[in-house]
Every structure is written in C-alpha cells, then in structure tokens.
C-alpha positions in Angstrom: 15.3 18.6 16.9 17.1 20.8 14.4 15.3 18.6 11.5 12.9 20.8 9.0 10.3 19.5 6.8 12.4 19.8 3.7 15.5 17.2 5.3 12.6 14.3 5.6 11.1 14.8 2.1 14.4 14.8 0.6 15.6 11.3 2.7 11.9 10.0 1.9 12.4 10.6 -1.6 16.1 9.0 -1.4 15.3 5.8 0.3 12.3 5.3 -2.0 14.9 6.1 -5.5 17.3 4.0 -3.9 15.1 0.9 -3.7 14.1 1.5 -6.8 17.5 1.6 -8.7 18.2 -1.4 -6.7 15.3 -2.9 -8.2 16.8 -2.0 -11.8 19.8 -3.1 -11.0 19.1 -6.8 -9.8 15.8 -7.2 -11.4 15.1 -10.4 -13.9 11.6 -9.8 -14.8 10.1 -7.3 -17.2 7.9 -4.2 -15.3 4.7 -3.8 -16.8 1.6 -3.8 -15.0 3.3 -5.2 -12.0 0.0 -6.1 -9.5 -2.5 -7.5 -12.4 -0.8 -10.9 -12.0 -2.0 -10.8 -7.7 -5.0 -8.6 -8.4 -7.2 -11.6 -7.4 -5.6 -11.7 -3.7 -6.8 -7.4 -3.5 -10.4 -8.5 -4.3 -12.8 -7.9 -1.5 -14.2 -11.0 0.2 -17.2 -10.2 2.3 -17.2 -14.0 3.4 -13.6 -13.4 4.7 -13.0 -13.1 8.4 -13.2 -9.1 9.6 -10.4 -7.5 8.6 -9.4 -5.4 11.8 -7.7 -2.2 9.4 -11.0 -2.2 7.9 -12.9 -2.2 11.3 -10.5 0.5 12.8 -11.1 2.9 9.6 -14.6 2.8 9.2 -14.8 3.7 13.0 -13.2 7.3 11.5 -16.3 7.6 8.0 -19.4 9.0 8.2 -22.7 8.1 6.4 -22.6 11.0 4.5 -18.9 10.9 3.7 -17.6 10.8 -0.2 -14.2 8.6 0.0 -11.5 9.7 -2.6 -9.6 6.0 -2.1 -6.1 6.6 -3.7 -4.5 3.6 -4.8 -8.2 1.6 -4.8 -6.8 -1.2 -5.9 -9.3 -4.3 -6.3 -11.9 -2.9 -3.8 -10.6 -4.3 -0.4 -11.8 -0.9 1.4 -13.7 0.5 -1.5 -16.5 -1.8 -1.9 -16.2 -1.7 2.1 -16.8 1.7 1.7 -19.5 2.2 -0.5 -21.9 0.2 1.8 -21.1 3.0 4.4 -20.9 5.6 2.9 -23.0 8.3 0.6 -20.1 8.0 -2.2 -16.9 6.1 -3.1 -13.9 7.5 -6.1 -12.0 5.0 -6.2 -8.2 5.7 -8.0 -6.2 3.2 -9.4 -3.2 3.3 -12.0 -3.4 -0.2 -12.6 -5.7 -2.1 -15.3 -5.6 -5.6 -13.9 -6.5 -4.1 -10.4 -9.6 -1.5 -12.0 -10.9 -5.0 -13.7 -11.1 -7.3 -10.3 -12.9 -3.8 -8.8 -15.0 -3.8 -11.5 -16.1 -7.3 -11.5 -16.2 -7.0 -7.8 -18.9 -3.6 -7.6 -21.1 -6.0 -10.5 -21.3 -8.5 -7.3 -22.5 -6.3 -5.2 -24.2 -3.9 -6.9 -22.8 -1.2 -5.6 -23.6 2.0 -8.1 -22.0 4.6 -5.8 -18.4 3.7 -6.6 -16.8 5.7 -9.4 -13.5 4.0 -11.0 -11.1 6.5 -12.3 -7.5 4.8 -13.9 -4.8 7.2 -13.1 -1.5 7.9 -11.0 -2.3 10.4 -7.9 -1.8 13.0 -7.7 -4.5 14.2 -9.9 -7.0 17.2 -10.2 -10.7 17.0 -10.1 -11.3 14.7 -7.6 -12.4 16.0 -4.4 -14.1 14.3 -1.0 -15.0 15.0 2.3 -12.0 12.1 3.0 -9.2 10.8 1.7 -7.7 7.8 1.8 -4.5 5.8 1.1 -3.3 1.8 2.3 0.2 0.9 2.1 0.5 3.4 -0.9 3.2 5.8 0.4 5.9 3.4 0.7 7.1 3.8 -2.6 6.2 7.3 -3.6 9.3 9.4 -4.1 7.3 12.4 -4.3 5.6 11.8 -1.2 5.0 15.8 -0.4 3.5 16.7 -3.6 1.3 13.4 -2.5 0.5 14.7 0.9 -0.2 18.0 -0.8 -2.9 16.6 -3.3 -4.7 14.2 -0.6 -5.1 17.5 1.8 -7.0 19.2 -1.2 -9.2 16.2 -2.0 -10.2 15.9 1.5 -12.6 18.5 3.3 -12.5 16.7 6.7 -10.0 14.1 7.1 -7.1 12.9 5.9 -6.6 8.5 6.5 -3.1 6.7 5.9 -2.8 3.1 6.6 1.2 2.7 6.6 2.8 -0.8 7.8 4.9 -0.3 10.9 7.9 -1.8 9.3 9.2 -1.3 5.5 7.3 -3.9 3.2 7.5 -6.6 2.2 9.7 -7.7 5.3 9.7 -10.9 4.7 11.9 -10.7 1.0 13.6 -8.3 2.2 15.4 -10.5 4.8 16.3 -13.1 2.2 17.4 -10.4 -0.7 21.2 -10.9 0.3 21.5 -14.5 -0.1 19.2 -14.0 -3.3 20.7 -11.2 -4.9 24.5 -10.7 -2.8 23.8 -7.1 -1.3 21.1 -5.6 1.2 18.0 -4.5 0.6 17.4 -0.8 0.6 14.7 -0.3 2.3 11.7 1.5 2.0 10.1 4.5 4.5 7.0 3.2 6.7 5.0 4.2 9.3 7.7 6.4 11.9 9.3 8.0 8.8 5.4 9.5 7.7 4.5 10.8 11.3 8.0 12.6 11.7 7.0 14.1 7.8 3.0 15.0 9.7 4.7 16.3 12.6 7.1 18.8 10.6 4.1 19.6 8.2 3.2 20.7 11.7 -0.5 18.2 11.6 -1.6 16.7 14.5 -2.5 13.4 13.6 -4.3 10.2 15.7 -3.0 7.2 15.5 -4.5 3.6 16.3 -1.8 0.5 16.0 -3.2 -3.0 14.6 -1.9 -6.1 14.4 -2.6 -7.8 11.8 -2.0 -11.4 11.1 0.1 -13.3 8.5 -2.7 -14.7 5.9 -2.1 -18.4 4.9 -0.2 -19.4 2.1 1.1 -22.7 0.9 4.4 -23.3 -0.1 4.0 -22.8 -3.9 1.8 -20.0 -3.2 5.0 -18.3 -1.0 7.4 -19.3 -3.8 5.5 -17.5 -6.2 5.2 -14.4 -3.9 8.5 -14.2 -3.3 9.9 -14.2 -6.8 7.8 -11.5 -7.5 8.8 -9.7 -4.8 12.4 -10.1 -5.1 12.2 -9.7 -9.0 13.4 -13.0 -9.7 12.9 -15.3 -13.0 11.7 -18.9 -12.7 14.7 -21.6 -13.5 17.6 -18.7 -12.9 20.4 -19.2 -10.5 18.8 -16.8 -8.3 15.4 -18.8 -8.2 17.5 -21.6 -6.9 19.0 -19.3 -3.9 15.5 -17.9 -3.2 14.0 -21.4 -2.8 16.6 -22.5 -0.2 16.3 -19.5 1.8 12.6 -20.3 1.7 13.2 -24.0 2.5 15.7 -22.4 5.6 12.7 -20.1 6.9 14.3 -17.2 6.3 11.4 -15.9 4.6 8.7 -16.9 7.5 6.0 -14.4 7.2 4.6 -13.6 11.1 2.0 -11.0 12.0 2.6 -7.5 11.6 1.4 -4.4 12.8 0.0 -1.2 10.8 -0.7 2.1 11.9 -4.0 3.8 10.8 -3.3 7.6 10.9 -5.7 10.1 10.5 -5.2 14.1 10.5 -7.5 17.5 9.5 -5.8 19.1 6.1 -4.7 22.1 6.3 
C-alpha cells in the first residue's frame, strides 16, 4: 500500500501530541497524578459480574506463565492474573493506582504479584507475556513501547485496544464545551496497521463490552475530568447541558484483544 512502518509511528505519535497540546491548551484543572482520584472504579471486584475482556485473555495464559502487566493499574487483570498464573509484575506509574492494588492483593492474599511504580518502558522486567489494556492510546512513543513489551515477553505479546478512540463519549460533547474538535486519539485499526508493517501476525478476538452504570452525578463528575473542566466555570455549565441533551450517552463498546509472538 505504499505505507512503511516509519509513516504510522510518526502519524501515531502526532495524533497522540496533538490531543495532548489540545489538552494544554483548553485544560482548567491542574495534572498531577491524574487517575488517583478514580483509582477506586480500577479495583478488582471478584463479586462483579464476569468481565468478558478478562474471560477472552485468560483463554490466551498459561498456568505457568509470569505476566509483565504494563499499566497494572488497580489490579482489574492483575489480581485476575495471579490466581492463574505461576507469577504476576505488575507496572504502574501512578501512586494512587499502586495503593488500591496494594490494598487489593492484602484481600486476596495473593503473594505472587510484584508491584513495581514506574513509566514503561523499563529494563529488568522480563515474562513469558506481556500485557497492556487501553494503554497505547496515549503513548506517543508507541514503537519504542512495542519494542520494550516484545523483549519482556518470551511467548506472547497481549493488547487490549478499544475499537474506537477513548473516551468517545467526551469527545462528542468537547465542541460545545470547549468551541473546537477533539483530536482524537489512535485505537484499535491504527495498532494492527502498525503490527502488520512491524510485519507480526497477530490474532484478534472482538468483544463487546457494555456501558457500566453510572448515575447522573457520577457522569458529571466523569466527564469534567475527562474534558478537563473546573467545577462552577463557564465551561462546567456547557458540559452539564450537553449532558442534560444526551450528547454524552455512554452505549456499549467494543474492544479488540490482540495477541502476537515477538519477534
């Protein structure tokens, strides 16, 4: 198709810069540790209905597997994991999410998960798989990424990558919030074009997933995060009647599970 490996990282890396400065630009609340305030709504619940990603990638593990889970978050695959596995490393940049894992592994006692705080790519930690959900979305770098995940992994490589850019549901109400488009992020298509010029073949299984329920202040409070908006500002007001319009109505989605042999 006349389009090499190097064209897709460099449009990867451009959409995901772009959505950032945008961010930068219209942005009314401070950075920081951006997921410790939700880090309660990444805890796994083992009382919780199924969860058919999780189903679909344990289908791919082995008993004897050692999971490298980049981007661990507050266990929602790891602790999963561990109880199917021989070993689980779970990586995670973020404090608030290390701390609901933490508290999480103390509940069910699960002593073969090893917490590690730190941005990925990073050296040392090595699997039989790796692992990454909804993490490539925003990664600028994303071949260096691909690069470091291949290295951890001895067998297989697992990607769970929404079908659509996330979150789909802001992004349809960031113009009459914030007065431009949204740049959006890459999802699922852009990463199997990148696999395919990598030349990897790759499986993948499609899931539909549905919309978990949230009440209205519960959605109000999402979306401000999401769209980066502060509490009382003129802005708020335009967010909460596009979520009083429906513009914001979150409907089930579908994720890809991909899986591939590094190189």
């Amino acid at each position: 198709m006349g389009v090499t490996e190097a064209d897709l990282l460099a449009d990867w890396a451009a959409r995901v810069r772009r959505n950032r400065e945008q961010v930068n630009q219209v942005r009314e609340q401070e950075d920081g540790d951006f997921y410790a305030p939700v880090a309660e709504s990444f805890r796994h619940k083992p009382d919780d209905s199924p969860d058919p990603t999780l189903q679909t990638v344990l289908t791919l593990l082995r008993p004897d597997d050692v999971v490298v889970d980049i981007g661990a978050g507050g266990g929602r695959f790891a602790l999963p994991f561990a109880a199917n596995v021989r070993r689980v490393i779970a990586v995670d940049p973020s404090p608030g999410m290390l701390g609901v894992l933490q508290q999480g592994i103390g509940v069910t006692g699960a002593e073969n998960v090893e917490v590690v705080e730190g941005r990925w790519p990073m050296a040392g930690k090595r699997g039989t798989v790796s692992f990454i959900a909804h993490v490539g979305h925003d990664v600028d770098e994303i071949g260096p990424f691909l690069d470091a995940m291949e290295k951890a992994a001895s067998r297989l490589c697992v990607a769970v990558m929404f079908e659509t850019p996330p979150p789909a549901e802001v992004d349809a109400i960031w113009p009459a919030v914030h007065g431009i488009e949204r740049a959006s992020l890459p999802a699922l298509p852009e990463l199997l074009a990148l696999l395919l010029a990598r030349k990897r073949l790759f499986e993948v299984r499609l899931v539909d997933v549905p919309a978990p329920p949230r009440d209205a202040e519960a959605q109000l409070a999402r979306a401000r995060r999401l769209a980066w908006v502060r509490e009382g500002s003129a802005k708020d007001e335009r967010l909460k009647k596009a979520l009083a319009a429906g513009a914001a109505t979150r409907s089930a989605r579908r994720v890809g599970v991909v899986s591939w042999t590094p190189a």
